[in-house]
C-alpha positions as CSV (number, residue, x, y, z in Angstrom):
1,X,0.0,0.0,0.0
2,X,2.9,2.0,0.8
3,X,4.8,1.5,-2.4
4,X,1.0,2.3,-4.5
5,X,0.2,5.7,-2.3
6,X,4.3,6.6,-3.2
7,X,3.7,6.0,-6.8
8,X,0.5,8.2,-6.3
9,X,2.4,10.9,-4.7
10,X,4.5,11.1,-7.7
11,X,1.9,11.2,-10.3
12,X,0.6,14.3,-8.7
13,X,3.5,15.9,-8.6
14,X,4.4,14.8,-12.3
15,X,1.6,15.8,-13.2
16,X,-0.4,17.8,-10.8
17,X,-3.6,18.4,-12.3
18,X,-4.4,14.4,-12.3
19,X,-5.4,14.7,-9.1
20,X,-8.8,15.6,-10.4
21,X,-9.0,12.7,-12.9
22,X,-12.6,11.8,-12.4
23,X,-12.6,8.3,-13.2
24,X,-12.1,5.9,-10.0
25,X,-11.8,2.6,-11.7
26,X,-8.5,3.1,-12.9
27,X,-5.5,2.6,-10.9
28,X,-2.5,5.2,-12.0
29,X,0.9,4.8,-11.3
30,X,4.3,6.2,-13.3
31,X,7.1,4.4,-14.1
32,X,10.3,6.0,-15.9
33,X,13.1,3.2,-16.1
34,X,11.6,0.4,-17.8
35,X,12.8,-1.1,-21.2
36,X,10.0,-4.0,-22.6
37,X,9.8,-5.6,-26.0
38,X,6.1,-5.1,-27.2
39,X,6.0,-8.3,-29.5
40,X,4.4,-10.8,-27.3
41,X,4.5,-14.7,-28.1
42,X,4.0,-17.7,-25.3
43,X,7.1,-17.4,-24.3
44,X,8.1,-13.5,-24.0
45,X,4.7,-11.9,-22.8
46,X,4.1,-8.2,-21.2
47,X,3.1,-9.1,-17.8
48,X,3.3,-7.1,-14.7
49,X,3.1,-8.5,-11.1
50,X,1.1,-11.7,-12.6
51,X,-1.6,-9.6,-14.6
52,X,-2.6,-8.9,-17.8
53,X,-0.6,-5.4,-19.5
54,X,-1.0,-4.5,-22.9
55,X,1.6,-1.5,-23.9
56,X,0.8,0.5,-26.8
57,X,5.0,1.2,-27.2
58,X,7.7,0.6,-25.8
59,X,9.0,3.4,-24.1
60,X,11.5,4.3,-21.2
61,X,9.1,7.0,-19.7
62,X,5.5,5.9,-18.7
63,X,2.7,6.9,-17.1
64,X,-0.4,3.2,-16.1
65,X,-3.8,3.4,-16.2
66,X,-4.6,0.4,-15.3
67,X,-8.5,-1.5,-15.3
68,X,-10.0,-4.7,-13.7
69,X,-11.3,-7.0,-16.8
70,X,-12.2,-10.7,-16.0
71,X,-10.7,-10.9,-12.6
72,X,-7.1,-9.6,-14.2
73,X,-5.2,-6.1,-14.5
74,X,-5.1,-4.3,-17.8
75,X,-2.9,-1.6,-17.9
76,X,-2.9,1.0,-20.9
77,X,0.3,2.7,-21.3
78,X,1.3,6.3,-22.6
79,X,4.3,8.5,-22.8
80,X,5.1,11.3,-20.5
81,X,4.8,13.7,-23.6
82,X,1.2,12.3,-24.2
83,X,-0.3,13.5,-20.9
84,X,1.3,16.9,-21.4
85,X,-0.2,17.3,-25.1
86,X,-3.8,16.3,-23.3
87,X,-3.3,18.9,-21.1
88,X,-2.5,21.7,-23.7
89,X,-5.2,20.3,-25.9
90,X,-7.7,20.4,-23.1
91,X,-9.1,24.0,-23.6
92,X,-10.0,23.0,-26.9
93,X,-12.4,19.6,-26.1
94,X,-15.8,20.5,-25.4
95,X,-19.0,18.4,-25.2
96,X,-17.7,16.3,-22.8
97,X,-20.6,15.1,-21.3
98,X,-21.8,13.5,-24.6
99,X,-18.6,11.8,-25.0
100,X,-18.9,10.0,-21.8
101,X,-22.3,8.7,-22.5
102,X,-20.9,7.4,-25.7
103,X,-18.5,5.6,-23.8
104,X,-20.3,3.9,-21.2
105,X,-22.7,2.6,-23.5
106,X,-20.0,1.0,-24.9
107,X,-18.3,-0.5,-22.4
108,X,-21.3,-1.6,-21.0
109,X,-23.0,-3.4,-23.6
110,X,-22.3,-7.1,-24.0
111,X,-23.0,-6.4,-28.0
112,X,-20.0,-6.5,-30.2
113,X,-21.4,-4.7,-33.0
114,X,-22.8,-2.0,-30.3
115,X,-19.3,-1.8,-28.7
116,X,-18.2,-0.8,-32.5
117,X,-20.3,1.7,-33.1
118,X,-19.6,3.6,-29.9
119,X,-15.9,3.5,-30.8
120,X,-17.0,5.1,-34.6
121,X,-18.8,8.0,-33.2
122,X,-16.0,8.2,-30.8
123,X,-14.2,9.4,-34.2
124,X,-14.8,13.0,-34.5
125,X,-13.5,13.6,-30.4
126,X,-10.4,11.1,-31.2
127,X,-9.4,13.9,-34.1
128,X,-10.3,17.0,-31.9
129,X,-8.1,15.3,-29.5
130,X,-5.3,15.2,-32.1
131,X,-3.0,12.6,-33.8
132,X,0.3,12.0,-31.5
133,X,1.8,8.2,-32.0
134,X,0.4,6.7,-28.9
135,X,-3.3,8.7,-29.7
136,X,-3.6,7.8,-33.2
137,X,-5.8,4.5,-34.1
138,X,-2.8,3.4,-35.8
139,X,-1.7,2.6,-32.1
140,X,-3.9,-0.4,-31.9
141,X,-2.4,-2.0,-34.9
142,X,-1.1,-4.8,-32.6
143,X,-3.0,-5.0,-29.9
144,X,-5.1,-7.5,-31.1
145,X,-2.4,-9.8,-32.0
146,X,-1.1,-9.4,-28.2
147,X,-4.0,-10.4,-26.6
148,X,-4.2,-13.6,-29.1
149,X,-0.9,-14.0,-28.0
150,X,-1.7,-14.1,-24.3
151,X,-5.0,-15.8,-24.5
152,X,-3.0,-18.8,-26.8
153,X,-5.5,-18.8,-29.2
154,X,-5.2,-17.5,-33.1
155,X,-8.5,-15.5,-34.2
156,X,-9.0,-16.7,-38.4
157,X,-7.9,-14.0,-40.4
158,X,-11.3,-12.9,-41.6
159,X,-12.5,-12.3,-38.5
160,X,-10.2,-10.1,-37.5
161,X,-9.7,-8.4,-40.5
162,X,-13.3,-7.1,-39.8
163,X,-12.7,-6.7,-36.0
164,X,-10.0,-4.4,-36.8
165,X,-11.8,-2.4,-39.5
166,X,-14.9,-1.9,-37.1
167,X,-16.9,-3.9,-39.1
168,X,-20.4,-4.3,-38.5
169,X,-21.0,-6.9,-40.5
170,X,-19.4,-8.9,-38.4
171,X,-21.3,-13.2,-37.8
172,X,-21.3,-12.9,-34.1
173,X,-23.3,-16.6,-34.5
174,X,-20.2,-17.9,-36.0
175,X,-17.4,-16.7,-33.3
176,X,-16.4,-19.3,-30.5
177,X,-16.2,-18.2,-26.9
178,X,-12.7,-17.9,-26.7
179,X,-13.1,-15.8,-29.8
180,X,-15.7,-13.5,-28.6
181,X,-14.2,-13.1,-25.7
182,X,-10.7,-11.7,-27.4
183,X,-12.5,-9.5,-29.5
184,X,-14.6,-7.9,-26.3
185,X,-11.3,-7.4,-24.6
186,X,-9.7,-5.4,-27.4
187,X,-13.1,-3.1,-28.3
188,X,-12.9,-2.6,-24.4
189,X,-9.3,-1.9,-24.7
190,X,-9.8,1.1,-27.2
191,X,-13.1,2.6,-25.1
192,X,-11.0,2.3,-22.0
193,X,-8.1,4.3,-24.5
194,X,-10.5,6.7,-24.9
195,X,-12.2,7.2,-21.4
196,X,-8.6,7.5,-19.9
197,X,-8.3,10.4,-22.6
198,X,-11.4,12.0,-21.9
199,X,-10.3,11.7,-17.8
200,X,-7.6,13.7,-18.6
201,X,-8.9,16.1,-20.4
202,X,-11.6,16.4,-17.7
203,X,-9.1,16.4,-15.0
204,X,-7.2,19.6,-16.8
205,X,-10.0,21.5,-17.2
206,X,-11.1,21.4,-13.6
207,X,-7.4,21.8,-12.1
Protein backbone atom coordinates (compact mmCIF):
# COMPACT_ATOMS: atom_id res chain seq x y z
CA UNK A 1 0.00 0.00 0.00
CA UNK A 2 2.91 2.02 0.84
CA UNK A 3 4.82 1.51 -2.40
CA UNK A 4 1.04 2.25 -4.48
CA UNK A 5 0.21 5.68 -2.34
CA UNK A 6 4.33 6.57 -3.17
CA UNK A 7 3.75 6.02 -6.83
CA UNK A 8 0.53 8.18 -6.34
CA UNK A 9 2.40 10.91 -4.74
CA UNK A 10 4.46 11.09 -7.68
CA UNK A 11 1.94 11.16 -10.30
CA UNK A 12 0.61 14.34 -8.67
CA UNK A 13 3.53 15.93 -8.65
CA UNK A 14 4.43 14.78 -12.28
CA UNK A 15 1.57 15.84 -13.19
CA UNK A 16 -0.42 17.84 -10.80
CA UNK A 17 -3.62 18.43 -12.27
CA UNK A 18 -4.41 14.36 -12.34
CA UNK A 19 -5.44 14.74 -9.09
CA UNK A 20 -8.81 15.65 -10.38
CA UNK A 21 -8.99 12.68 -12.90
CA UNK A 22 -12.63 11.79 -12.41
CA UNK A 23 -12.63 8.29 -13.16
CA UNK A 24 -12.08 5.91 -9.96
CA UNK A 25 -11.82 2.63 -11.71
CA UNK A 26 -8.45 3.13 -12.95
CA UNK A 27 -5.51 2.61 -10.89
CA UNK A 28 -2.50 5.19 -11.98
CA UNK A 29 0.86 4.81 -11.30
CA UNK A 30 4.34 6.20 -13.29
CA UNK A 31 7.06 4.36 -14.13
CA UNK A 32 10.27 5.96 -15.92
CA UNK A 33 13.12 3.25 -16.11
CA UNK A 34 11.61 0.36 -17.84
CA UNK A 35 12.83 -1.12 -21.18
CA UNK A 36 10.04 -3.97 -22.58
CA UNK A 37 9.84 -5.63 -26.04
CA UNK A 38 6.09 -5.14 -27.22
CA UNK A 39 5.98 -8.25 -29.49
CA UNK A 40 4.41 -10.79 -27.28
CA UNK A 41 4.52 -14.69 -28.08
CA UNK A 42 4.02 -17.69 -25.34
CA UNK A 43 7.13 -17.41 -24.30
CA UNK A 44 8.13 -13.48 -23.98
CA UNK A 45 4.67 -11.93 -22.83
CA UNK A 46 4.07 -8.16 -21.20
CA UNK A 47 3.11 -9.10 -17.83
CA UNK A 48 3.28 -7.08 -14.70
CA UNK A 49 3.10 -8.45 -11.15
CA UNK A 50 1.10 -11.70 -12.63
CA UNK A 51 -1.65 -9.65 -14.64
CA UNK A 52 -2.59 -8.94 -17.78
CA UNK A 53 -0.57 -5.43 -19.46
CA UNK A 54 -0.96 -4.50 -22.86
CA UNK A 55 1.59 -1.54 -23.90
CA UNK A 56 0.82 0.46 -26.85
CA UNK A 57 4.98 1.21 -27.22
CA UNK A 58 7.75 0.65 -25.81
CA UNK A 59 9.04 3.41 -24.14
CA UNK A 60 11.46 4.33 -21.20
CA UNK A 61 9.05 7.01 -19.66
CA UNK A 62 5.53 5.88 -18.69
CA UNK A 63 2.68 6.95 -17.06
CA UNK A 64 -0.40 3.20 -16.10
CA UNK A 65 -3.77 3.36 -16.15
CA UNK A 66 -4.64 0.42 -15.30
CA UNK A 67 -8.48 -1.46 -15.28
CA UNK A 68 -9.97 -4.71 -13.67
CA UNK A 69 -11.32 -7.02 -16.82
CA UNK A 70 -12.19 -10.68 -16.01
CA UNK A 71 -10.70 -10.86 -12.64
CA UNK A 72 -7.07 -9.58 -14.22
CA UNK A 73 -5.21 -6.13 -14.49
CA UNK A 74 -5.05 -4.28 -17.83
CA UNK A 75 -2.89 -1.61 -17.88
CA UNK A 76 -2.89 0.98 -20.86
CA UNK A 77 0.27 2.65 -21.31
CA UNK A 78 1.35 6.32 -22.58
CA UNK A 79 4.29 8.52 -22.79
CA UNK A 80 5.09 11.29 -20.55
CA UNK A 81 4.77 13.70 -23.61
CA UNK A 82 1.17 12.31 -24.23
CA UNK A 83 -0.27 13.47 -20.94
CA UNK A 84 1.32 16.88 -21.39
CA UNK A 85 -0.17 17.32 -25.10
CA UNK A 86 -3.77 16.31 -23.35
CA UNK A 87 -3.35 18.95 -21.09
CA UNK A 88 -2.49 21.69 -23.74
CA UNK A 89 -5.21 20.32 -25.91
CA UNK A 90 -7.71 20.35 -23.07
CA UNK A 91 -9.07 23.98 -23.64
CA UNK A 92 -9.98 23.03 -26.88
CA UNK A 93 -12.37 19.65 -26.10
CA UNK A 94 -15.82 20.52 -25.45
CA UNK A 95 -19.00 18.42 -25.18
CA UNK A 96 -17.68 16.34 -22.77
CA UNK A 97 -20.61 15.09 -21.27
CA UNK A 98 -21.79 13.48 -24.65
CA UNK A 99 -18.55 11.76 -24.99
CA UNK A 100 -18.92 10.02 -21.79
CA UNK A 101 -22.26 8.69 -22.47
CA UNK A 102 -20.89 7.36 -25.74
CA UNK A 103 -18.45 5.64 -23.79
CA UNK A 104 -20.27 3.94 -21.23
CA UNK A 105 -22.66 2.60 -23.52
CA UNK A 106 -20.04 0.98 -24.90
CA UNK A 107 -18.33 -0.54 -22.39
CA UNK A 108 -21.34 -1.56 -20.97
CA UNK A 109 -22.97 -3.39 -23.62
CA UNK A 110 -22.32 -7.13 -23.99
CA UNK A 111 -22.99 -6.44 -28.05
CA UNK A 112 -20.04 -6.49 -30.15
CA UNK A 113 -21.42 -4.68 -33.02
CA UNK A 114 -22.79 -1.99 -30.31
CA UNK A 115 -19.29 -1.80 -28.66
CA UNK A 116 -18.16 -0.79 -32.49
CA UNK A 117 -20.29 1.72 -33.10
CA UNK A 118 -19.56 3.56 -29.90
CA UNK A 119 -15.87 3.54 -30.81
CA UNK A 120 -16.97 5.10 -34.56
CA UNK A 121 -18.80 7.96 -33.16
CA UNK A 122 -16.02 8.15 -30.78
CA UNK A 123 -14.21 9.36 -34.19
CA UNK A 124 -14.76 13.04 -34.51
CA UNK A 125 -13.50 13.61 -30.39
CA UNK A 126 -10.42 11.05 -31.25
CA UNK A 127 -9.40 13.88 -34.15
CA UNK A 128 -10.26 16.99 -31.92
CA UNK A 129 -8.12 15.29 -29.49
CA UNK A 130 -5.30 15.19 -32.08
CA UNK A 131 -2.98 12.57 -33.81
CA UNK A 132 0.33 11.98 -31.52
CA UNK A 133 1.83 8.16 -32.01
CA UNK A 134 0.42 6.72 -28.95
CA UNK A 135 -3.29 8.68 -29.67
CA UNK A 136 -3.57 7.79 -33.20
CA UNK A 137 -5.83 4.53 -34.07
CA UNK A 138 -2.80 3.39 -35.84
CA UNK A 139 -1.68 2.57 -32.07
CA UNK A 140 -3.90 -0.39 -31.85
CA UNK A 141 -2.37 -1.97 -34.88
CA UNK A 142 -1.06 -4.83 -32.59
CA UNK A 143 -3.01 -5.04 -29.92
CA UNK A 144 -5.14 -7.46 -31.08
CA UNK A 145 -2.43 -9.84 -32.04
CA UNK A 146 -1.07 -9.44 -28.16
CA UNK A 147 -3.96 -10.39 -26.62
CA UNK A 148 -4.21 -13.55 -29.13
CA UNK A 149 -0.86 -14.00 -28.02
CA UNK A 150 -1.72 -14.14 -24.29
CA UNK A 151 -5.03 -15.83 -24.50
CA UNK A 152 -2.97 -18.76 -26.77
CA UNK A 153 -5.46 -18.85 -29.24
CA UNK A 154 -5.22 -17.55 -33.06
CA UNK A 155 -8.53 -15.46 -34.25
CA UNK A 156 -9.04 -16.69 -38.40
CA UNK A 157 -7.87 -13.95 -40.43
CA UNK A 158 -11.26 -12.93 -41.64
CA UNK A 159 -12.55 -12.32 -38.51
CA UNK A 160 -10.16 -10.10 -37.45
CA UNK A 161 -9.66 -8.38 -40.50
CA UNK A 162 -13.32 -7.11 -39.79
CA UNK A 163 -12.75 -6.70 -36.05
CA UNK A 164 -9.96 -4.41 -36.75
CA UNK A 165 -11.76 -2.37 -39.52
CA UNK A 166 -14.94 -1.94 -37.15
CA UNK A 167 -16.94 -3.91 -39.06
CA UNK A 168 -20.43 -4.27 -38.51
CA UNK A 169 -20.96 -6.90 -40.54
CA UNK A 170 -19.36 -8.88 -38.40
CA UNK A 171 -21.31 -13.16 -37.79
CA UNK A 172 -21.27 -12.91 -34.09
CA UNK A 173 -23.33 -16.65 -34.51
CA UNK A 174 -20.15 -17.86 -35.97
CA UNK A 175 -17.40 -16.70 -33.26
CA UNK A 176 -16.39 -19.27 -30.52
CA UNK A 177 -16.21 -18.22 -26.94
CA UNK A 178 -12.71 -17.85 -26.65
CA UNK A 179 -13.11 -15.81 -29.85
CA UNK A 180 -15.68 -13.46 -28.58
CA UNK A 181 -14.21 -13.10 -25.68
CA UNK A 182 -10.66 -11.73 -27.39
CA UNK A 183 -12.52 -9.49 -29.49
CA UNK A 184 -14.60 -7.90 -26.34
CA UNK A 185 -11.28 -7.44 -24.63
CA UNK A 186 -9.68 -5.44 -27.43
CA UNK A 187 -13.08 -3.06 -28.28
CA UNK A 188 -12.90 -2.56 -24.39
CA UNK A 189 -9.34 -1.93 -24.66
CA UNK A 190 -9.79 1.14 -27.20
CA UNK A 191 -13.08 2.57 -25.14
CA UNK A 192 -10.97 2.33 -21.97
CA UNK A 193 -8.09 4.34 -24.46
CA UNK A 194 -10.52 6.67 -24.87
CA UNK A 195 -12.18 7.20 -21.35
CA UNK A 196 -8.64 7.45 -19.94
CA UNK A 197 -8.28 10.45 -22.60
CA UNK A 198 -11.44 11.98 -21.91
CA UNK A 199 -10.28 11.71 -17.76
CA UNK A 200 -7.65 13.68 -18.57
CA UNK A 201 -8.89 16.11 -20.36
CA UNK A 202 -11.61 16.45 -17.65
CA UNK A 203 -9.06 16.39 -15.05
CA UNK A 204 -7.24 19.63 -16.76
CA UNK A 205 -9.97 21.49 -17.17
CA UNK A 206 -11.12 21.39 -13.56
CA UNK A 207 -7.44 21.84 -12.09
Amino acid sequence: MTKDFDNLIQVYETFPFLESFPFEEYNIRIEKERDFGVELDPKNKILYEGDLELELEPVQHLIHFTYRCDNSDVTISFYLDDIDFLNDRADKIIKLDSIRKIIDVGLNNIDIVLKMKAIKKLGTFMKKVGTTDVLKKDAFGSVLKSIQSMSGMKIPRKISTRVINLDEKINIKELKVDEEKCIMLYLDFQLHHAKIILGTIIASKIY
